[in-house]
C-alpha positions in Angstrom: -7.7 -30.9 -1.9 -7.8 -31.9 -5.6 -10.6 -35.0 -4.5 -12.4 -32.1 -3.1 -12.2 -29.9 -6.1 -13.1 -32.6 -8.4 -16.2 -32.8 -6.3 -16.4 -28.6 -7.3 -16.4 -29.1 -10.8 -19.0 -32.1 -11.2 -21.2 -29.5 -9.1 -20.3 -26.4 -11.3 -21.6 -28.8 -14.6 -24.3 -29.7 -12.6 -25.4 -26.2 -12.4 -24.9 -25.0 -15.4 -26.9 -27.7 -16.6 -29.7 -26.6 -13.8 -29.3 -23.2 -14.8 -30.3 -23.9 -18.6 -33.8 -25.3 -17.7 -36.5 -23.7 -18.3 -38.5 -25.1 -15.2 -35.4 -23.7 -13.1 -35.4 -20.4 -14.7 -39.4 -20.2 -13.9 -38.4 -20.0 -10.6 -36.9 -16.9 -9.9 -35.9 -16.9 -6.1 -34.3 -20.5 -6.8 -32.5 -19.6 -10.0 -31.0 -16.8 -8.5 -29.8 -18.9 -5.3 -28.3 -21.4 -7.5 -26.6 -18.6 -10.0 -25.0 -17.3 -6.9 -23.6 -20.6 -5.8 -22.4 -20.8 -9.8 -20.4 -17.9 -9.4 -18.9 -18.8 -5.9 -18.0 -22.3 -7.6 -16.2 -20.0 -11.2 -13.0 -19.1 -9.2 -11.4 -22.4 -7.7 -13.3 -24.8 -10.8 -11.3 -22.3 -13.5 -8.0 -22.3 -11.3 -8.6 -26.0 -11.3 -8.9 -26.7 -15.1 -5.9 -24.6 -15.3 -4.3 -27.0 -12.8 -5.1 -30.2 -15.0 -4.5 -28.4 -18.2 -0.5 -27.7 -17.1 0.2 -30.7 -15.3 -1.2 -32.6 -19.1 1.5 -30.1 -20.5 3.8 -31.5 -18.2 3.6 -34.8 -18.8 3.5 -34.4 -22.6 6.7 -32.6 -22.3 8.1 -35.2 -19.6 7.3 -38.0 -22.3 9.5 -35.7 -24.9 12.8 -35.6 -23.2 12.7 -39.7 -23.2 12.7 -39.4 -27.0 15.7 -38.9 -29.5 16.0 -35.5 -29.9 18.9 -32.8 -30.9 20.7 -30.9 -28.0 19.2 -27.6 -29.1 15.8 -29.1 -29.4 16.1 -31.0 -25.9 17.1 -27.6 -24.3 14.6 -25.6 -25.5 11.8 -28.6 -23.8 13.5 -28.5 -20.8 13.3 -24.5 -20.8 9.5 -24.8 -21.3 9.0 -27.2 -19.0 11.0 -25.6 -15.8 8.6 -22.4 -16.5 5.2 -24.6 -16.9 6.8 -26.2 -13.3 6.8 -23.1 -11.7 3.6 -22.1 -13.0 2.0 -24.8 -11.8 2.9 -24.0 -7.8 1.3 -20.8 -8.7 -2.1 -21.8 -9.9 -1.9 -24.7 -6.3 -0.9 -21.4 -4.5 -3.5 -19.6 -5.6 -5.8 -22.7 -4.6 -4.4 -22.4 -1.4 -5.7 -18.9 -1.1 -8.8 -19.2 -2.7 -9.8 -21.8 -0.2 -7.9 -20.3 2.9 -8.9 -16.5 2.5 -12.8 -18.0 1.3 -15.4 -16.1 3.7 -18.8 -18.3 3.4 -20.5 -15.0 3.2 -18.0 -13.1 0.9 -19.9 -11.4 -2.3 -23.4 -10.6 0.2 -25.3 -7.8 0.7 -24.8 -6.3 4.2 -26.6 -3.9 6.6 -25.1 -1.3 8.5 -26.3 0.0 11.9 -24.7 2.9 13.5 -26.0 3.7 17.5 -24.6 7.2 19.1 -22.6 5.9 22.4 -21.2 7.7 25.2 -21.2 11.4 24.8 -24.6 12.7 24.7 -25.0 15.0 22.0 -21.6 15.2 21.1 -21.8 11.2 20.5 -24.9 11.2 17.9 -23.1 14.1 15.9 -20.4 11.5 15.6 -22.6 9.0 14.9 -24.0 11.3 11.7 -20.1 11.5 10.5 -19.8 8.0 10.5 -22.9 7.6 8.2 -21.7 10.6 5.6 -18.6 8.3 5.6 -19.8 5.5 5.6 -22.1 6.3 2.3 -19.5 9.0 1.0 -17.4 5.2 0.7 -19.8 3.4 -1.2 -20.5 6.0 -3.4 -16.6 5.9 -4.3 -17.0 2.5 -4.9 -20.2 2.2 -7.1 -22.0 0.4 -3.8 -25.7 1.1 -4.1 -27.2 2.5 -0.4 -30.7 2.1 0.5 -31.8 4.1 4.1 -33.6 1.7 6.0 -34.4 3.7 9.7 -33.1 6.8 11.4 -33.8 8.6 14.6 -32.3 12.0 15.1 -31.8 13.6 18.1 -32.0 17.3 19.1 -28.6 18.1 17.7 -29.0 17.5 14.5 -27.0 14.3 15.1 -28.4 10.8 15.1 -29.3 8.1 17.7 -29.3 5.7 15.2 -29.7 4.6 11.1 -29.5 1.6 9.3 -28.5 1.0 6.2 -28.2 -1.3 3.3 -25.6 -1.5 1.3 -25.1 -3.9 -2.2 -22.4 -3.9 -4.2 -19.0 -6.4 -5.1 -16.7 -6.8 -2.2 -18.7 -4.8 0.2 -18.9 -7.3 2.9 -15.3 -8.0 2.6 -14.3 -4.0 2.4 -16.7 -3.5 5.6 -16.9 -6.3 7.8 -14.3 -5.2 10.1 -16.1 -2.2 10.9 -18.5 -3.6 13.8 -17.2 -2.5 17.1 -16.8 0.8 19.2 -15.5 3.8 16.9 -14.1 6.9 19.5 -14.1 10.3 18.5 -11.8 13.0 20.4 -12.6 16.5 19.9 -14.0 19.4 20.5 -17.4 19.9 20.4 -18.8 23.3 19.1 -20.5 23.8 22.4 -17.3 23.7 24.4 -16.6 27.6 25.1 -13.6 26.5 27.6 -12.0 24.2 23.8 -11.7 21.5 26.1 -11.3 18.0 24.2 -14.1 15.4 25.0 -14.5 11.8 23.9 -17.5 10.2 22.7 -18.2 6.9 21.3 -20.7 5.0 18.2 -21.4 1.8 17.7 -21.0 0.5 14.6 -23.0 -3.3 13.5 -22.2 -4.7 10.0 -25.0 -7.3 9.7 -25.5 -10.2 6.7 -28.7 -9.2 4.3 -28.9 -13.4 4.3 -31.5 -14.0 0.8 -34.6 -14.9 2.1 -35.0 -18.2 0.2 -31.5 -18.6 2.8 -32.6 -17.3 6.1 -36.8 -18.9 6.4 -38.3 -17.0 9.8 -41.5 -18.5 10.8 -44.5 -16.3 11.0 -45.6 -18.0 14.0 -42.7 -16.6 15.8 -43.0 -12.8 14.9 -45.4 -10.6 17.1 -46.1 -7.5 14.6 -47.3 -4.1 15.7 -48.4 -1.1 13.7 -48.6 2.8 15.3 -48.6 5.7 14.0 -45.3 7.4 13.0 -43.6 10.6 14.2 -43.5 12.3 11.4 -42.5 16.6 10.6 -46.1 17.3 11.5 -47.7 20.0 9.3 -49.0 18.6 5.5 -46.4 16.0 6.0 -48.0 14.6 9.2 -48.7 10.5 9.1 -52.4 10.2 9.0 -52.4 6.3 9.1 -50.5 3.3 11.2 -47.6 2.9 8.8 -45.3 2.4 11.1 -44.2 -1.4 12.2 -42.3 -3.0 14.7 -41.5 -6.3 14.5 -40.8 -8.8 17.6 -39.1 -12.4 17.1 -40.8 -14.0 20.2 -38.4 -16.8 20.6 -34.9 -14.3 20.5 -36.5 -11.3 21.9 -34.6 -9.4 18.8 -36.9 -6.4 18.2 -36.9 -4.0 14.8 -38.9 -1.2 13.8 -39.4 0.6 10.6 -41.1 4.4 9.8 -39.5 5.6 7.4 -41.8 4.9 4.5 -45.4 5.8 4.3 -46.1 2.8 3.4 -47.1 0.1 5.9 -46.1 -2.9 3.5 -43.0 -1.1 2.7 -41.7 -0.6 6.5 -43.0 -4.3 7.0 -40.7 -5.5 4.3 -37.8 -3.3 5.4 -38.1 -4.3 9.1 -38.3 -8.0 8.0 -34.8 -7.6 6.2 -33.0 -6.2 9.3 -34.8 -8.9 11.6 -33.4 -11.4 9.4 -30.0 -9.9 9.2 -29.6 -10.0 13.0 -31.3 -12.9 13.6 -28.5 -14.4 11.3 -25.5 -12.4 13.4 -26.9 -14.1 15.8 -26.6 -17.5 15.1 -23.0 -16.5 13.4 -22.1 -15.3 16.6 -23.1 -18.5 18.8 -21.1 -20.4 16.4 -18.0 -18.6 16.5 -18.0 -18.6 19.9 -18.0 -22.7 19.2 -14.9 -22.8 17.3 -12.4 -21.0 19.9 -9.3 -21.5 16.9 -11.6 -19.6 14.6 -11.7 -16.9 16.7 -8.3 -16.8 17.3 -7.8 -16.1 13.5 -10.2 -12.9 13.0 -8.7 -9.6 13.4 -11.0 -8.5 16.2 -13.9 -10.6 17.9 -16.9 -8.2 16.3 -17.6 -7.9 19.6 -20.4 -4.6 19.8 -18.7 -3.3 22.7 -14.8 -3.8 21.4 -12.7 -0.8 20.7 -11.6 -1.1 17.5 -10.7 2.9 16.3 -9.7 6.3 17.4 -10.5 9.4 15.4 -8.5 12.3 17.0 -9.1 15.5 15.8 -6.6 17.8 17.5 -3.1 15.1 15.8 -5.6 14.8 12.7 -5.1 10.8 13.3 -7.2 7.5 13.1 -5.7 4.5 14.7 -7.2 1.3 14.2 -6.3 -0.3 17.3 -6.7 -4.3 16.4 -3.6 -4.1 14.2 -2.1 -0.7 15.7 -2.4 1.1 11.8 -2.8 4.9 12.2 -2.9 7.5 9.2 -2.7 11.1 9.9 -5.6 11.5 6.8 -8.6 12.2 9.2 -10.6 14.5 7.0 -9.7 11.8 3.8 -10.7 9.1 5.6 -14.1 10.9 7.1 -14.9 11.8 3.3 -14.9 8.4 2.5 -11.4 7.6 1.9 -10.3 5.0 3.9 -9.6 2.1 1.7 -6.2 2.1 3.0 -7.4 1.3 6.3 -10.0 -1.7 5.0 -6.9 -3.1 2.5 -4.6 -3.1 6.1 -6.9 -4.8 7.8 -7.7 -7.7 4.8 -4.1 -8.1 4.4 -3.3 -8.7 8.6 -6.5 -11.5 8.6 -4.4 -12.9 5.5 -1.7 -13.0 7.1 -3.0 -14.6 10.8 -5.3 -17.1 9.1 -1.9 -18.4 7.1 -0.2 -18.5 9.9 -2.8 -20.8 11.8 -3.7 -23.0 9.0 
């Protein structure tokens, strides 16, 4: 482990060396990839300069009790060495951690997709609470959202948005939230106050940079059409709208929201990355069987993973049976004691199969 972080540190001078030239700073999509792989690098190269710092302490200390000293003197070492000992399994716990709980794509930008499920129009009203939540969250955390797509549907409810979202621990704070989300209740159309259950999909996709995540023209297929806008003055008078089809995956995206052909081109382009990228993480978890054993739920789009039950006023998160009876909290955006349960139970499972 130490070898390794040895290796850390001649990488973290390295860059801060890199990051002081003026050739690298012309370059702005590089600078920025290598300032983010800086700051991955801060964490474990500080908590390992700590390491060598107290274990010098140590030995300095170790080198003083050999020596002639008075009784009062010698105690008073021995004192400050027992508590620089114990300090020292901290910092090599907190290595531990750093490198056991270190998600490769911890600190990116995500984007979220919601899809209304089973339920008809009952499933895409659902579907519009779990976008107010979703934003109503990042807004409580300072997370910047940018609307990507929507579709509504005749309800007032929608088919399906996406959504970006930026912010610190974002991806770590939302990741567990891909999977089937259930609503019981009853719908306002329901004259006999019968309880029905309807279902959303929820996919939280890596924003990979694009400097990352290179897709080659030659493999896109891109259309333009005209949008379906209000009508009236607000009607689309051009093509602005584009779809986007990756030829070799099949993954198809589409963008209308802007007016702006170049604008829904860009937009489309950073969702087709995103799940071209869920796609290639998905193939390889599917590799590494152990790995899988270790997440708290697969990610799986058509895994249940929560309950919202109006009538007991409950959410149950059904991967690590947690349920709170703060359903209208938690559907204003208050749920980080749900997200903090589920961080601390992947904690916990990947210790125990390290």
């Amino acid at each position: 482990m130490f070898e390794h972080l040895q290796k850390l540190e001649s990488r973290y001078e390295e860059l801060e060396k890199l990051l002081s030239s003026p050739e690298v700073l012309s370059d702005r999509q590089g600078s920025n990839k290598l300032a983010k792989e800086l700051s991955g690098l801060k964490e474990p190269v500080a908590l390992f300069r700590e390491h060598k710092q107290v274990a010098k302490e140590i030995r300095e200390l170790e080198l003083v009790l050999g020596e002639k000293h008075d009784q009062e003197f010698l105690e008073l070492v021995q004192k400050e060495l027992q508590e620089l000992k114990a300090k020292l399994r901290e910092i090599e716990e907190k290595i531990k951690a750093a490198f056991t709980e270190k998600d490769p794509y911890a600190g990116s930008d995500i984007i979220v997709e919601i899809r209304q499920g089973t339920g008809g129009d009952e499933a895409g009203l659902f579907a519009a609470d779990l976008y107010r939540m979703y934003t109503k969250y990042a807004a409580n955390k300072g997370w910047r959202v940018e609307l990507m797509s929507a579709t509504n549907n005749e309800s007032g409810g929608l088919k399906e948005v996406s959504f970006s979202v930026k912010g610190k621990d974002a991806y770590s704070r939302l990741k567990f939230e891909s999977g089937v989300h259930r609503v019981q209740r009853v719908p306002t159309t329901e004259a006999q106050g019968r309880i029905h259950t309807s279902t959303a999909t929820v996919a939280v996709l890596v924003e990979p940079e694009e400097v990352d995540f290179v897709v080659e023209p030659a493999d896109l297929r891109i259309d333009t059409y005209r949008s379906s806008g209000p009508g009236g003055q607000h009607m689309q008078k051009t093509d602005s709208a584009v779809r986007i089809t990756h030829i070799p995956s099949g993954v198809v995206v589409a963008c209308q929201d802007e007016r702006s052909q170049l604008k829904n081109k860009n937009k489309a382009m950073r969702v087709l990355r995103a799940k071209l990228l869920d796609a290639k993480k998905e193939a390889d978890s599917k590799k590494i069987s152990q790995e899988r054993k270790s997440q708290i739920g697969s990610g799986d789009r058509s895994e249940k993973i929560r309950t919202y039950n109006f009538p007991d006023r409950r959410v149950t998160d059904h991967r690590i049976n947690f349920t709170t009876h703060q359903l209208e909290s938690v559907l204003e955006g208050e749920f980080d004691e749900i997200s903090a349960a589920l961080i601390k139970a992947e904690r916990e499972e990947k210790q125990k199969n390290r």
